[in-house]
N, CA, C and O atoms as a GROMACS GRO file, in nm:
protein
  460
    1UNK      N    1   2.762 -10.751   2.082
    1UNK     CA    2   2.708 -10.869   2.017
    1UNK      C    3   2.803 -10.923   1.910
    1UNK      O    4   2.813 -11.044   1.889
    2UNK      N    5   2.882 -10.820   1.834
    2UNK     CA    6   2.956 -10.868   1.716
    2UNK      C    7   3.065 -10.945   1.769
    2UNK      O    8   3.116 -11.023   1.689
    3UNK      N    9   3.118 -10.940   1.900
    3UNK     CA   10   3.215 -10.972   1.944
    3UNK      C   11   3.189 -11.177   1.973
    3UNK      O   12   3.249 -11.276   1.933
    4UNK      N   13   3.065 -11.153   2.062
    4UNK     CA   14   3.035 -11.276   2.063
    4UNK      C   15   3.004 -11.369   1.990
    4UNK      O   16   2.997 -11.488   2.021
    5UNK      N   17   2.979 -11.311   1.868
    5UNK     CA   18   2.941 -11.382   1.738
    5UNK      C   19   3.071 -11.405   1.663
    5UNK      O   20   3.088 -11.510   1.601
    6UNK      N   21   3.165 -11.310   1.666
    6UNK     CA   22   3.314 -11.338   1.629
    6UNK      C   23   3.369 -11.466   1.718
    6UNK      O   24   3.417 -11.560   1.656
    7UNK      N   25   3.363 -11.472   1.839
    7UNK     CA   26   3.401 -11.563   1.950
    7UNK      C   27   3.313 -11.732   1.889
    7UNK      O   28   3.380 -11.833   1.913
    8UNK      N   29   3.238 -11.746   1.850
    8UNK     CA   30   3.142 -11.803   1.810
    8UNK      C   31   3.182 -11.876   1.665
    8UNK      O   32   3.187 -11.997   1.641
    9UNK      N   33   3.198 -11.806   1.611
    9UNK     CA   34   3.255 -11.821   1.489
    9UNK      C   35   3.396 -11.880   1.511
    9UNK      O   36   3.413 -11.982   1.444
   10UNK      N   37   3.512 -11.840   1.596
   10UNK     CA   38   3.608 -11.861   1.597
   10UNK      C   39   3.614 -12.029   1.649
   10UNK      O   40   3.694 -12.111   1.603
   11UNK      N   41   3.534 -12.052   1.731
   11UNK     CA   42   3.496 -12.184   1.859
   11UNK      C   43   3.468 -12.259   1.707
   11UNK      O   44   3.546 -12.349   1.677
   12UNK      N   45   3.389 -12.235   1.638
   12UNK     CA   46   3.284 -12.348   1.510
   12UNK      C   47   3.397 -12.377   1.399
   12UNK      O   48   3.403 -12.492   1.356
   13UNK      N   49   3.496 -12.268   1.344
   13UNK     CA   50   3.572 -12.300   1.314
   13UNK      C   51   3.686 -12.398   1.324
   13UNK      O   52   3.728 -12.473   1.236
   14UNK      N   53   3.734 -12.383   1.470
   14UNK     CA   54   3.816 -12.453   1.510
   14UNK      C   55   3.754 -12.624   1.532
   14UNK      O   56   3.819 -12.728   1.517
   15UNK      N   57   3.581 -12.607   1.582
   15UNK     CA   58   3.583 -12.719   1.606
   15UNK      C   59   3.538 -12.841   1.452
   15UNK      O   60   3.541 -12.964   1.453
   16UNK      N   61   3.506 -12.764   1.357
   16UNK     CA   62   3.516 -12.803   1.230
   16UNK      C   63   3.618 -12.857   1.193
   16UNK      O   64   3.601 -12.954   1.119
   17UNK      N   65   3.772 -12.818   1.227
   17UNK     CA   66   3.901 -12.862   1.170
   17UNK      C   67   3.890 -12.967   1.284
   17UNK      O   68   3.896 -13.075   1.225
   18UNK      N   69   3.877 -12.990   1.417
   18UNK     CA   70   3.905 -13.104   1.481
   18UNK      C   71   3.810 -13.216   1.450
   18UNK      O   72   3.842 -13.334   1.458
   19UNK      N   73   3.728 -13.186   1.426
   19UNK     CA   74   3.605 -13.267   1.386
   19UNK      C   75   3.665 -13.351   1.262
   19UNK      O   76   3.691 -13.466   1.295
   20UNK      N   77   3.693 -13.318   1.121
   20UNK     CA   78   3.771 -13.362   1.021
   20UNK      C   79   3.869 -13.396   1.049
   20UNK      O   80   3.890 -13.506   0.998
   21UNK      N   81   3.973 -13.351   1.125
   21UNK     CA   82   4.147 -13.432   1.174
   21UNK      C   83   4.058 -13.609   1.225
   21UNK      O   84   4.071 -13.723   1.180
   22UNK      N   85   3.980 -13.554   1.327
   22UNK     CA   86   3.912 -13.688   1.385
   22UNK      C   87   3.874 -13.840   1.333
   22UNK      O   88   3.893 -13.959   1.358
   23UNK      N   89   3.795 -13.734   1.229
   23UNK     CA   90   3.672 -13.805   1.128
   23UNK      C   91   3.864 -13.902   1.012
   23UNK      O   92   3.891 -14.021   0.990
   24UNK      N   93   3.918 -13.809   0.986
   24UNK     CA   94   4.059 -13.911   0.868
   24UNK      C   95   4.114 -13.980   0.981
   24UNK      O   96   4.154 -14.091   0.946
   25UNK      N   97   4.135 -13.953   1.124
   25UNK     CA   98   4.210 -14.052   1.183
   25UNK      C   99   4.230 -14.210   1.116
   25UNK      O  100   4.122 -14.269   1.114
   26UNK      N  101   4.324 -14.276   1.072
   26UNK     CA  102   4.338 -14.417   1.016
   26UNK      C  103   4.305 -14.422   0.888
   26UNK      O  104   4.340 -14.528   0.836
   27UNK      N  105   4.255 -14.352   0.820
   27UNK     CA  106   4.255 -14.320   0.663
   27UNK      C  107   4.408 -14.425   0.608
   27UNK      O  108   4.529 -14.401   0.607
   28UNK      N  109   4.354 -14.503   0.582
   28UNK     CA  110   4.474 -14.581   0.484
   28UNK      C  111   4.438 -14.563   0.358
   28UNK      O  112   4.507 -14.625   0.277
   29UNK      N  113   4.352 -14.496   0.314
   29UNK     CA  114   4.314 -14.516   0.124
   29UNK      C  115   4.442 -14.436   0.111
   29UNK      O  116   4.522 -14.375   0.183
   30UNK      N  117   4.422 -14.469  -0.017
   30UNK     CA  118   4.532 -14.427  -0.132
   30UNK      C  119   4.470 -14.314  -0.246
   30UNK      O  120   4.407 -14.352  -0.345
   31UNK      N  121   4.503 -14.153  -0.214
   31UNK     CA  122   4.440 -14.059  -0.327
   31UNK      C  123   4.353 -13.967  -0.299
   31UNK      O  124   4.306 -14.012  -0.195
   32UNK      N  125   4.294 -13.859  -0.321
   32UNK     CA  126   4.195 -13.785  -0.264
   32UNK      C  127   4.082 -13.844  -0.307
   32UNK      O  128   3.996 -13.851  -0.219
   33UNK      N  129   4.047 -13.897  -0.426
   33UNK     CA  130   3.891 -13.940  -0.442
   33UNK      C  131   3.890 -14.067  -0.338
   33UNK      O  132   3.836 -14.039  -0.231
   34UNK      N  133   3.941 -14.208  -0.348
   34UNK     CA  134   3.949 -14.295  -0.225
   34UNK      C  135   3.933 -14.257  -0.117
   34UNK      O  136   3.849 -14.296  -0.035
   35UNK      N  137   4.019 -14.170  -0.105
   35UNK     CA  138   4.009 -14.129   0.073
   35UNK      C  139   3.864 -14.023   0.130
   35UNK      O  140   3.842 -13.987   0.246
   36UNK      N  141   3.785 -13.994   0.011
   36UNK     CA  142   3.707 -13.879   0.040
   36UNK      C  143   3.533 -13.998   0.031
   36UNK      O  144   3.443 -14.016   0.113
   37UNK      N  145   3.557 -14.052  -0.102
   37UNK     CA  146   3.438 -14.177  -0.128
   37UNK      C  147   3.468 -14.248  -0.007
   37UNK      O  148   3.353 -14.248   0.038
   38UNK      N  149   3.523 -14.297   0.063
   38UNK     CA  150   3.535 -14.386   0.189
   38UNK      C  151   3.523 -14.314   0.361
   38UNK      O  152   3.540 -14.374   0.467
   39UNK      N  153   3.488 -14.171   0.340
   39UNK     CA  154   3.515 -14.126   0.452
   39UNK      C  155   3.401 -13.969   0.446
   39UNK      O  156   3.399 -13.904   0.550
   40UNK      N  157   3.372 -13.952   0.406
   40UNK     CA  158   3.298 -13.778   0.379
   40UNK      C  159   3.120 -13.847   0.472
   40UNK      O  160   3.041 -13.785   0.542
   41UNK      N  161   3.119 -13.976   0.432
   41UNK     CA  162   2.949 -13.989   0.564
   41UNK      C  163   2.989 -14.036   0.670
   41UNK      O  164   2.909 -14.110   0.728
   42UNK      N  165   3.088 -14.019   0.717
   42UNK     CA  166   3.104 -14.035   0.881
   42UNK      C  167   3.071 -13.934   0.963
   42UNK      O  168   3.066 -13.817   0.924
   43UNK      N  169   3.040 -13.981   1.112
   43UNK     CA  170   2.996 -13.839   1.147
   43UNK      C  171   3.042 -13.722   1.181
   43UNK      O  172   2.986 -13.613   1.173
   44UNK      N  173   3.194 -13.763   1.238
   44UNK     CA  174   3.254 -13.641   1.273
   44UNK      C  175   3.255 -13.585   1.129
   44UNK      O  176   3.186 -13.483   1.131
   45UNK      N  177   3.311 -13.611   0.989
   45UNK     CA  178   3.295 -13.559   0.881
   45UNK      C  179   3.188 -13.479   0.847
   45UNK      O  180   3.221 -13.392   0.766
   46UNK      N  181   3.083 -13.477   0.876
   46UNK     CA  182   2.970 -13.460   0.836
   46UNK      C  183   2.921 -13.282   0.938
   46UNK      O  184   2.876 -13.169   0.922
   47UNK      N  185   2.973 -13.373   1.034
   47UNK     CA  186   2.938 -13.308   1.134
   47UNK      C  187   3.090 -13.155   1.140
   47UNK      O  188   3.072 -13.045   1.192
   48UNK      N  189   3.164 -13.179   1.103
   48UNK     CA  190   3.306 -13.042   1.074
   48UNK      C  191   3.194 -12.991   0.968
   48UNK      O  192   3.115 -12.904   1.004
   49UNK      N  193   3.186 -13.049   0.825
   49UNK     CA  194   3.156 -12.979   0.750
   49UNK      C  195   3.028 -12.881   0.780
   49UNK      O  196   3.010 -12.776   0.719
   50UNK      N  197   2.943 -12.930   0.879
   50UNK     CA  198   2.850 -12.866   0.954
   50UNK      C  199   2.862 -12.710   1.012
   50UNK      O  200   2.800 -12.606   0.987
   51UNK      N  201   2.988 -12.748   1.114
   51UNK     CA  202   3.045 -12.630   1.197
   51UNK      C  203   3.126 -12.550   1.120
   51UNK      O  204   3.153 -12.437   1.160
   52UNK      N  205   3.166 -12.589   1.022
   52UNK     CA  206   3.242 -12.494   0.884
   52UNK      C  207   3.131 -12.372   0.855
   52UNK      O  208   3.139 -12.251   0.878
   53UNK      N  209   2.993 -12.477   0.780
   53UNK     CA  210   2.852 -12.356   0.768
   53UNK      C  211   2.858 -12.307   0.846
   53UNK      O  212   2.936 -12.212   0.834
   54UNK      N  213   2.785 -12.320   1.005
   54UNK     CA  214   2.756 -12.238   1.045
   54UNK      C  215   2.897 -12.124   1.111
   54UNK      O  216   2.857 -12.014   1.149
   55UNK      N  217   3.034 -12.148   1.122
   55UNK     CA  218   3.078 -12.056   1.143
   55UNK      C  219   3.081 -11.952   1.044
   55UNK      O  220   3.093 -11.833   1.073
   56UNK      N  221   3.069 -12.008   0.897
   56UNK     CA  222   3.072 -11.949   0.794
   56UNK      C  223   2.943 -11.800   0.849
   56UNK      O  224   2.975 -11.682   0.856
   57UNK      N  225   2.835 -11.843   0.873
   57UNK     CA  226   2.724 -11.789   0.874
   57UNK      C  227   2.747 -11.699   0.974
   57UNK      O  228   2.664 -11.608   0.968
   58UNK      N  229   2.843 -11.683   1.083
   58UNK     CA  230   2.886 -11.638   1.195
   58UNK      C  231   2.989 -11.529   1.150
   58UNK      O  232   2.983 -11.416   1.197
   59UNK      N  233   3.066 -11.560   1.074
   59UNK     CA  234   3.154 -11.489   1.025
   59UNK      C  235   3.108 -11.360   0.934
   59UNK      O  236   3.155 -11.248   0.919
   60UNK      N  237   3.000 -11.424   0.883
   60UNK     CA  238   2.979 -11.332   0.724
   60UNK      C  239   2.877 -11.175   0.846
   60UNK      O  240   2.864 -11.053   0.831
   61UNK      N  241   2.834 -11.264   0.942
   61UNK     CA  242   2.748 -11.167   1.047
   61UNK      C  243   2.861 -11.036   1.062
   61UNK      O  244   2.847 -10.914   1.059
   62UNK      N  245   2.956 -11.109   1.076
   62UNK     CA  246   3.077 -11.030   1.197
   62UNK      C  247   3.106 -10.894   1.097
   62UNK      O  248   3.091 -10.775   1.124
   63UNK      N  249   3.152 -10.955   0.981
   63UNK     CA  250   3.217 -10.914   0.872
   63UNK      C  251   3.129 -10.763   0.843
   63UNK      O  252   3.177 -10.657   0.802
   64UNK      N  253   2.958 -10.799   0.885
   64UNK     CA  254   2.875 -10.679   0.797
   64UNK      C  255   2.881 -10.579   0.920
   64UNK      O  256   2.842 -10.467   0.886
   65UNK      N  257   2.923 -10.589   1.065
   65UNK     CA  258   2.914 -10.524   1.162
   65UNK      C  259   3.058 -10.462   1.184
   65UNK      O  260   3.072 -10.367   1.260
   66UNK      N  261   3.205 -10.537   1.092
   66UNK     CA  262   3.302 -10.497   1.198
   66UNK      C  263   3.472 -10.474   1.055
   66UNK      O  264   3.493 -10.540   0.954
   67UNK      N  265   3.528 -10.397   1.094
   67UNK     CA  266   3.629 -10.413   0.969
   67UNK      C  267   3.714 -10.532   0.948
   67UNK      O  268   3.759 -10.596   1.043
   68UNK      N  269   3.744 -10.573   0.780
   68UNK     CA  270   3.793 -10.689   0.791
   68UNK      C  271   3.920 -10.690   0.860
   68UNK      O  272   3.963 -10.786   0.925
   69UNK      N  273   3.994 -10.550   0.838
   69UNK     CA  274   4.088 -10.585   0.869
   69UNK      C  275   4.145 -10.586   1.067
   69UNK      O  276   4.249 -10.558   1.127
   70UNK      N  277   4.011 -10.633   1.103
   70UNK     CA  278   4.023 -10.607   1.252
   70UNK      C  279   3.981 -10.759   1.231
   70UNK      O  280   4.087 -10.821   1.241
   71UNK      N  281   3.880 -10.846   1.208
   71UNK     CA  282   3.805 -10.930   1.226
   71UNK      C  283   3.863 -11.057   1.157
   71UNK      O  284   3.836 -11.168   1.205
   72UNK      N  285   3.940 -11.045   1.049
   72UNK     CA  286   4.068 -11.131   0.973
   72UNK      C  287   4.132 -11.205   1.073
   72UNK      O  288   4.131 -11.324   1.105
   73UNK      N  289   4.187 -11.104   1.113
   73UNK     CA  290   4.336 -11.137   1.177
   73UNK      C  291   4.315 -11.189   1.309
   73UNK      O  292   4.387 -11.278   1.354
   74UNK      N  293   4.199 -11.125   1.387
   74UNK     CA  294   4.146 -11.180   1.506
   74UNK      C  295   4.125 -11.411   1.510
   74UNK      O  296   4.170 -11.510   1.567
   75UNK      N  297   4.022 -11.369   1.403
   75UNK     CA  298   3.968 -11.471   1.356
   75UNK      C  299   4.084 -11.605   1.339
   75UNK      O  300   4.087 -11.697   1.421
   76UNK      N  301   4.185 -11.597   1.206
   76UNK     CA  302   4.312 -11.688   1.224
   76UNK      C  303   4.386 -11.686   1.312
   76UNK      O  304   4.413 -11.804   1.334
   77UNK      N  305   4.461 -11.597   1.411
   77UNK     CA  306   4.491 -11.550   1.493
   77UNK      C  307   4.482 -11.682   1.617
   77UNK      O  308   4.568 -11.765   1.645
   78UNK      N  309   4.323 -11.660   1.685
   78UNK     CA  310   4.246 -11.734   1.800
   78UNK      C  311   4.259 -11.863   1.738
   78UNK      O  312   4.314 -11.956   1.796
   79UNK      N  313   4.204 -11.876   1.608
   79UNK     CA  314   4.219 -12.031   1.552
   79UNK      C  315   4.284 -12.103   1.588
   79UNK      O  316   4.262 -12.207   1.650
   80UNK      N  317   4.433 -12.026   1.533
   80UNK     CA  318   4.553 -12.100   1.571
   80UNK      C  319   4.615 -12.152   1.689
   80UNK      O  320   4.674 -12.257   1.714
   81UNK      N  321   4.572 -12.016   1.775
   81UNK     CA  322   4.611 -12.057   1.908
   81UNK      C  323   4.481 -12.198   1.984
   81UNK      O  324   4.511 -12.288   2.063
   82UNK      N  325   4.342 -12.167   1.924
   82UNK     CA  326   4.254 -12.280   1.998
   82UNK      C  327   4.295 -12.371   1.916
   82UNK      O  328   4.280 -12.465   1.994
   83UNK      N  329   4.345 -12.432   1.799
   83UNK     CA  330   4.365 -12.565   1.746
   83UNK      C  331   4.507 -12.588   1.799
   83UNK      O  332   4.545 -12.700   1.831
   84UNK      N  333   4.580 -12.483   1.808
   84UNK     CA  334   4.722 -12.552   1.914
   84UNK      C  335   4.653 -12.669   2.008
   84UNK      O  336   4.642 -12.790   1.986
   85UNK      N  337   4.611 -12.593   2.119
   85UNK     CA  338   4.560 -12.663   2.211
   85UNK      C  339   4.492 -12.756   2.234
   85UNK      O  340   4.537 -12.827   2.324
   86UNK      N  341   4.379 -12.796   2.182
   86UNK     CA  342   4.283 -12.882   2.130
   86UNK      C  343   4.351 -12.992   2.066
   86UNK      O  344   4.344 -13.108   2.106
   87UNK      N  345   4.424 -12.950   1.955
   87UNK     CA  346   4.539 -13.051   1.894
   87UNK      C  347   4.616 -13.157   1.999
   87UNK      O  348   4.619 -13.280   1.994
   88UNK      N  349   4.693 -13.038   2.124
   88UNK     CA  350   4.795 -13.157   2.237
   88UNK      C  351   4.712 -13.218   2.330
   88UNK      O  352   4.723 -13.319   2.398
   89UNK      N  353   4.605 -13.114   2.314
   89UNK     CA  354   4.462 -13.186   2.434
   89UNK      C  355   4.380 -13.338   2.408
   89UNK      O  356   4.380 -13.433   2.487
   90UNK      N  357   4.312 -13.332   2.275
   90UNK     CA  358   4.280 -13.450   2.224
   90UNK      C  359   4.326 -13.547   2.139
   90UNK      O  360   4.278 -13.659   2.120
   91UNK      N  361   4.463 -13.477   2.068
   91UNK     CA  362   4.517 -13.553   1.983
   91UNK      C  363   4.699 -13.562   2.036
   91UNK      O  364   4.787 -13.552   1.951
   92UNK      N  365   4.714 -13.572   2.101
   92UNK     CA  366   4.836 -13.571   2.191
   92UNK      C  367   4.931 -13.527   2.109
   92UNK      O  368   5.046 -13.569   2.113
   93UNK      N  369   4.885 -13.430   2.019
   93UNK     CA  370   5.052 -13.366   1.930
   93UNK      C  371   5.134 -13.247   2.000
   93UNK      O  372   5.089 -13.145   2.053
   94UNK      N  373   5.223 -13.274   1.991
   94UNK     CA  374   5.364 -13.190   2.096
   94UNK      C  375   5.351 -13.060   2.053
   94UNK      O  376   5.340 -13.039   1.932
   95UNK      N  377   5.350 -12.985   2.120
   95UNK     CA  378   5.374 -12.789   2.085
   95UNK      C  379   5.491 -12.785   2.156
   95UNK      O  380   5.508 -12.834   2.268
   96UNK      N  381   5.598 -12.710   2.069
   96UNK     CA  382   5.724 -12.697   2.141
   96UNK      C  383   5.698 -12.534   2.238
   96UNK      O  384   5.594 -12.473   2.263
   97UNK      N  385   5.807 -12.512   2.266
   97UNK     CA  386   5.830 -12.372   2.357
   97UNK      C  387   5.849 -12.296   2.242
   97UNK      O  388   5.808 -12.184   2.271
   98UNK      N  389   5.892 -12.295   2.116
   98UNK     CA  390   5.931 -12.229   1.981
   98UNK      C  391   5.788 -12.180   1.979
   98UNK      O  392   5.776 -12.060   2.007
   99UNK      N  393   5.668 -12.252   1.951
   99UNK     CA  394   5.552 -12.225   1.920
   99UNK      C  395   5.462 -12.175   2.067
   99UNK      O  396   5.355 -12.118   2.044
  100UNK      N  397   5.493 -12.189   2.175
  100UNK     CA  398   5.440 -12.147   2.292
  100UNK      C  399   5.473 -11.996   2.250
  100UNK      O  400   5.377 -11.924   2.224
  101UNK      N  401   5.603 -11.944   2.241
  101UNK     CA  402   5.651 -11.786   2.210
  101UNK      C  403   5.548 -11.743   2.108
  101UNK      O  404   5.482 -11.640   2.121
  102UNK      N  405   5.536 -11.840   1.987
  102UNK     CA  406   5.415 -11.824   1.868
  102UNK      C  407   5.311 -11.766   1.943
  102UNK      O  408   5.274 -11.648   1.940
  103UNK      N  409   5.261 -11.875   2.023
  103UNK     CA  410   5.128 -11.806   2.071
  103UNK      C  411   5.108 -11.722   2.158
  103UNK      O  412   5.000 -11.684   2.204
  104UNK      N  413   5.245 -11.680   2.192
  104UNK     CA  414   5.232 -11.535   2.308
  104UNK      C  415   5.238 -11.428   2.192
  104UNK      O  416   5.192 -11.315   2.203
  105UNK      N  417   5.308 -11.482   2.064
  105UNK     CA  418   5.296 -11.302   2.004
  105UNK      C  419   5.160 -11.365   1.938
  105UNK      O  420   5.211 -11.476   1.952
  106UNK      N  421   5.065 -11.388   1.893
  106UNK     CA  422   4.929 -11.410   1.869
  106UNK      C  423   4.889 -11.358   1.973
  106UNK      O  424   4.888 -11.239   1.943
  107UNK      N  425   4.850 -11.369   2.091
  107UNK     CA  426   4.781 -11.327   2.217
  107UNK      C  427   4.832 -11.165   2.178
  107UNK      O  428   4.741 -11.088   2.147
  108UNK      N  429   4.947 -11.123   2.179
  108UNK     CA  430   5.010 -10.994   2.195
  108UNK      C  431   4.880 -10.929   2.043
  108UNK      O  432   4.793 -10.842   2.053
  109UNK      N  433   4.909 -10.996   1.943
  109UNK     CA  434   4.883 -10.955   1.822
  109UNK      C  435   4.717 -10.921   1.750
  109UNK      O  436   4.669 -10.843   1.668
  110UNK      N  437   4.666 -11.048   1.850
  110UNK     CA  438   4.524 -11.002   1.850
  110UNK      C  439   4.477 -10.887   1.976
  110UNK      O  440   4.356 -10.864   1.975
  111UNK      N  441   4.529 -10.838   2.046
  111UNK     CA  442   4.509 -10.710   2.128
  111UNK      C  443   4.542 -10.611   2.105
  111UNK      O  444   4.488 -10.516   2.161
  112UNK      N  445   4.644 -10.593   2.015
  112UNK     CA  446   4.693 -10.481   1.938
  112UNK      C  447   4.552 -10.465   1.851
  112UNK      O  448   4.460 -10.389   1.882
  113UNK      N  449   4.557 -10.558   1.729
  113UNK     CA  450   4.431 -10.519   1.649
  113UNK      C  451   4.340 -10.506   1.679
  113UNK      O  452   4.280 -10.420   1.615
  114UNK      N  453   4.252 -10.581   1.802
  114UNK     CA  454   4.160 -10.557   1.851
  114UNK      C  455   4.123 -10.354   1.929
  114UNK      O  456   4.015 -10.300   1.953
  115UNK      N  457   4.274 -10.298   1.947
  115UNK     CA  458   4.223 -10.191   2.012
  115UNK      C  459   4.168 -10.104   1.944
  115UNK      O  460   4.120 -10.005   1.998
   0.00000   0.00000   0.00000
């Protein structure tokens, strides 16, 4: 169960950061208060900060069932590699072969810790 709830957590996370990349797309203000007063009730905004909680709530589960230092590294780890993807998938940003190797030692790196 802890696993799937880690998996869970990892998915809400990631889709929290795409949700917010989404939600600033075209942001022309000028400053963090401008850009935050003009943009924080939109929905993808609203809606990341959403999937932030509940992965939060997903995480803190994982955390009381599993060691951090197994569940850390897992956690940023998958992130990185699902917002790679998601990133060239919906937002057409380039991943070189430099960072493809990245995400083979991530793949390598979360199976090590995981054993």
């Amino acid at each position: 169960m802890r696993w799937i709830v880690l998996i869970t957590a990892i998915i809400l996370n990631a889709l929290a950061n795409v949700l917010i990349k989404a939600g600033m797309i075209g942001s022309k203000e000028e400053g963090l208060i401008n850009m935050l007063k003009n943009r924080w009730l939109s929905l993808p905004i609203i809606s990341g900060i959403l999937c932030f909680a509940l992965a939060l709530i997903a995480y803190s589960y994982v955390l009381a069932k599993m060691n951090l230092s197994v569940a850390y590294p897992i956690m940023t780890s998958a992130g990185f590699i699902l917002i790679g993807f998601i990133s060239w998938l919906f937002f057409k940003e380039t991943i070189t072969f430099v960072q493809l190797i990245g995400f083979g030692f991530l793949i390598i790196g979360i199976w090590l810790v995981a054993k």
